[in-house]
C-alpha positions in Angstrom: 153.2 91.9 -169.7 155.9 89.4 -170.3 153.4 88.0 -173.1 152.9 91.2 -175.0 156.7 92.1 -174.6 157.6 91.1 -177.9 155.0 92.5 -180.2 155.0 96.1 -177.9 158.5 96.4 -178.5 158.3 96.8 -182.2 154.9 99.0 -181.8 157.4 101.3 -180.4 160.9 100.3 -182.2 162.9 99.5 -179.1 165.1 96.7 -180.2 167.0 95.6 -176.7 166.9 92.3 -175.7 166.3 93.3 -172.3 163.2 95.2 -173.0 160.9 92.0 -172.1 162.4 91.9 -169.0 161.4 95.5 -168.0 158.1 94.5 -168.9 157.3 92.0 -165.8 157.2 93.0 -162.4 157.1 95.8 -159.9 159.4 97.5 -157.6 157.6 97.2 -154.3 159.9 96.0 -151.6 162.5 99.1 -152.0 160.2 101.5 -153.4 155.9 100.8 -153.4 155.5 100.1 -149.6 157.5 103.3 -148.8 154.8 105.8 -150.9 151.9 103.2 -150.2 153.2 103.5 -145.9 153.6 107.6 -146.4 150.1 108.1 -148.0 148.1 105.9 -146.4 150.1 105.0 -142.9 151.2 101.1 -141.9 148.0 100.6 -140.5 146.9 99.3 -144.2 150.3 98.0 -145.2 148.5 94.5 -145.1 146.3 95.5 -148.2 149.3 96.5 -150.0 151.1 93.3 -148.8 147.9 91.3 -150.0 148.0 92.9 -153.8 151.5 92.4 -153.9 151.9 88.9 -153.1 151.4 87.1 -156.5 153.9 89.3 -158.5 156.2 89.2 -155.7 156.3 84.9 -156.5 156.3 85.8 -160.3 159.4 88.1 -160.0 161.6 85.8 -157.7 160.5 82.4 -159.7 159.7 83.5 -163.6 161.6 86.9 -164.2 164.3 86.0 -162.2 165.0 82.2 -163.7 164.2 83.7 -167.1 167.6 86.8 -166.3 169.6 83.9 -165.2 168.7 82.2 -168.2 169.1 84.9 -170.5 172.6 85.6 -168.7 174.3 82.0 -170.0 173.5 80.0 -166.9 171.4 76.9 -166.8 169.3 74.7 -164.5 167.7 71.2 -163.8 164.4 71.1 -162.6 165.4 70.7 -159.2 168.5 72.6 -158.5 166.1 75.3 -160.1 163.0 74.6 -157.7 165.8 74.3 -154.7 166.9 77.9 -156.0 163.1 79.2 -155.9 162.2 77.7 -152.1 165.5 78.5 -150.4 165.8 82.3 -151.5 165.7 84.5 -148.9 162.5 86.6 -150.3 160.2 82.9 -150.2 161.6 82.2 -146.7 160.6 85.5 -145.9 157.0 85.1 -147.1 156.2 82.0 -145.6 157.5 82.9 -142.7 155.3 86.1 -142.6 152.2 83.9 -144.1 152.8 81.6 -141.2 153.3 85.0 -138.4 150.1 85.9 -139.9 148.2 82.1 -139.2 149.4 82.5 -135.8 151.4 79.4 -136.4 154.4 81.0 -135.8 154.2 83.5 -132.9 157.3 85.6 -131.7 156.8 87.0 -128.3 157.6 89.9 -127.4 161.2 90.1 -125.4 164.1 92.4 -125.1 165.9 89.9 -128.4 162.5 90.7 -130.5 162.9 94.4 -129.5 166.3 94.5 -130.9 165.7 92.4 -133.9 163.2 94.3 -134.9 165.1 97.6 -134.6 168.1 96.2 -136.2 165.6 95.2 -139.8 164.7 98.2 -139.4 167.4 99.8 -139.7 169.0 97.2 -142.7 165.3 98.0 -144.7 166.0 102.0 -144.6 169.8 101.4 -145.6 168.6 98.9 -148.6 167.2 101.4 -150.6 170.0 103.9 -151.0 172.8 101.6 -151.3 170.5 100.0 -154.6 169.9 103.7 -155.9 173.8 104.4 -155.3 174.6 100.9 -157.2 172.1 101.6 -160.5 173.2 105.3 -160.3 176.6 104.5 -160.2 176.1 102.1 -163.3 174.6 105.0 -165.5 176.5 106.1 -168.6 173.4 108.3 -170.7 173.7 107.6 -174.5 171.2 109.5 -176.9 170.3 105.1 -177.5 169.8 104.4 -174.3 168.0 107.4 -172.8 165.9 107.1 -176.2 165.0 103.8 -175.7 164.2 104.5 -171.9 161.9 107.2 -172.4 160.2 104.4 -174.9 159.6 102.0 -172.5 158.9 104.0 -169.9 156.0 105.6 -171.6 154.6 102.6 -173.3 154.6 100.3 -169.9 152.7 103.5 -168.0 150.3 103.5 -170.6 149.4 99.7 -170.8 149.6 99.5 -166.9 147.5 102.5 -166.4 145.0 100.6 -168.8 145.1 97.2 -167.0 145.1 98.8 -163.5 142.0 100.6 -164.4 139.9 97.3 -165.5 141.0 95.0 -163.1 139.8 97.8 -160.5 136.4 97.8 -161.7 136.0 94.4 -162.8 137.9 92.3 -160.2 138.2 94.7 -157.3 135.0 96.6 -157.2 132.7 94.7 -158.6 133.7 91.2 -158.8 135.3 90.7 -155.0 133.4 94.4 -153.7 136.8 95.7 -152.1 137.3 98.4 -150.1 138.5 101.5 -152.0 142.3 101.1 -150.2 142.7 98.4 -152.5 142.2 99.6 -155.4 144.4 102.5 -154.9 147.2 99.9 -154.1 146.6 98.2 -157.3 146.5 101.3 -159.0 150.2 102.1 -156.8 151.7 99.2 -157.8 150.9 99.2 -161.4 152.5 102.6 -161.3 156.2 101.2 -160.4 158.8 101.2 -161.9 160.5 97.4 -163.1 162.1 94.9 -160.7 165.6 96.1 -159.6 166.6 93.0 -159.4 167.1 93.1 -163.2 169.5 95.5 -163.1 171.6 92.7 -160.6 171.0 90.0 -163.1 171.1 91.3 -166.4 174.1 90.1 -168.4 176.9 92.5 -167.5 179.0 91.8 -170.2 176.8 93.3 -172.7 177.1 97.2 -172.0 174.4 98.6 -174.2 172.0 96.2 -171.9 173.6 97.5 -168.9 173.0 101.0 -170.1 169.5 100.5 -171.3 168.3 98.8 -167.9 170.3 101.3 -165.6 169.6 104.3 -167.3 165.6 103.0 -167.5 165.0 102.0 -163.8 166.8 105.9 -162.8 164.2 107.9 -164.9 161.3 105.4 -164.5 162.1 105.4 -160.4 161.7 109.3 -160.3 158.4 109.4 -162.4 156.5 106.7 -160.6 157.3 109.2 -157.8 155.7 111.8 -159.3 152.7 109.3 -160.8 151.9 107.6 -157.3 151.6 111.7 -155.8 149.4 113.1 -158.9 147.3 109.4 -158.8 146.9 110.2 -154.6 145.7 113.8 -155.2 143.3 113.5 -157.9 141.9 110.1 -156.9 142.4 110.1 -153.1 
């Protein structure tokens, strides 16, 4: 999506610069696995987790060194790769890759019990407080909420589109998936951007701040809305 930013942009006259940016990636961790667990239960969360995984890497390495980029703020090689393996969210997946390996094992103790209650209760609370933060950001000008309806609608459309091929030509009948999968394909294609954007964007530039704000909001609600419709017509 990042490569057809550019040229979709001026298909549909949306000039910001952040517009690439809400282009590449999905909004799983605060917002996918909660629809994808209260459809289809956590007894296929590993499917989801499966489908995720590669744009999960692509958001915390490309999107996110390409926002801090973008923002003024620049890099070596290594102090960039340092950045990438030692962020919380790559910990976090090699830690569950290994879990999942049976390399690392965690037995079950009274500690576990309790650490497990206590992320539990951090992973309902992170959701809200982002919603509060982006809503709290929102100033609606006839620009931005134009230009969010814009986007919006074009990166549903091209989404939809790719979702539905790479279901039928990777999923079905390349790999012969079960059908869980492609719904989750078809789920995560359906999110809304990263909202990690609206954390790195440049803040000093307030018609970005409005456009990226004001476009996550509306786009959170209608992926809502998508992921239900998509569930009851397709199953």
């Amino acid at each position: 999506m990042l490569i057809i930013a550019k040229p979709l942009g001026a298909i549909i006259k949306v000039k910001n610069e952040a517009f690439p940016f809400m282009m590449g990636g999905f909004e799983m961790g605060m917002l996918g696995y909660a629809l994808f667990t209260s459809f289809y239960g956590e007894a296929h969360l590993g499917k989801m987790a499966l489908v995720d995984l590669g744009q999960v890497l692509f958001v915390f390495t490309v999107l996110m060194t390409l926002l801090i980029r973008h923002k003024g703020q620049h890099f070596d090689l290594g102090t960039l790769v340092l950045r990438i393996i030692t962020s919380p969210v790559m910990i976090a997946i090699i830690l569950g890759l290994l879990a999942n390996a049976r390399i690392l094992v965690l037995r079950s103790n009274a500690f576990t019990r309790q650490l497990d209650e206590v992320l539990k209760i951090l992973a309902s609370l992170t959701m809200p407080l982002i919603a509060l933060s982006i809503g709290y950001g929102i100033r609606i000008t006839k620009e931005s909420l134009g230009s969010a309806l814009k986007t919006i609608v074009a990166r549903k459309v091209v989404l939809i589109v790719f979702a539905v091929v790479i279901n039928l030509l990777i999923v079905r009948l390349a790999l012969k998936m079960d059908r869980i999968y492609e719904m989750a394909v078809l789920l995560m294609f359906l999110m809304p951007s990263p909202f990690i954007v609206s954390i790195y964007i440049d803040d000093k530039k307030k018609n970005l701040v409005d456009y990226v704000d004001t476009t996550l909001s509306l786009d959170s609600v209608i992926s809502i809305f998508s992921v239900m419709g998509a569930v009851l017509l397709l199953g």
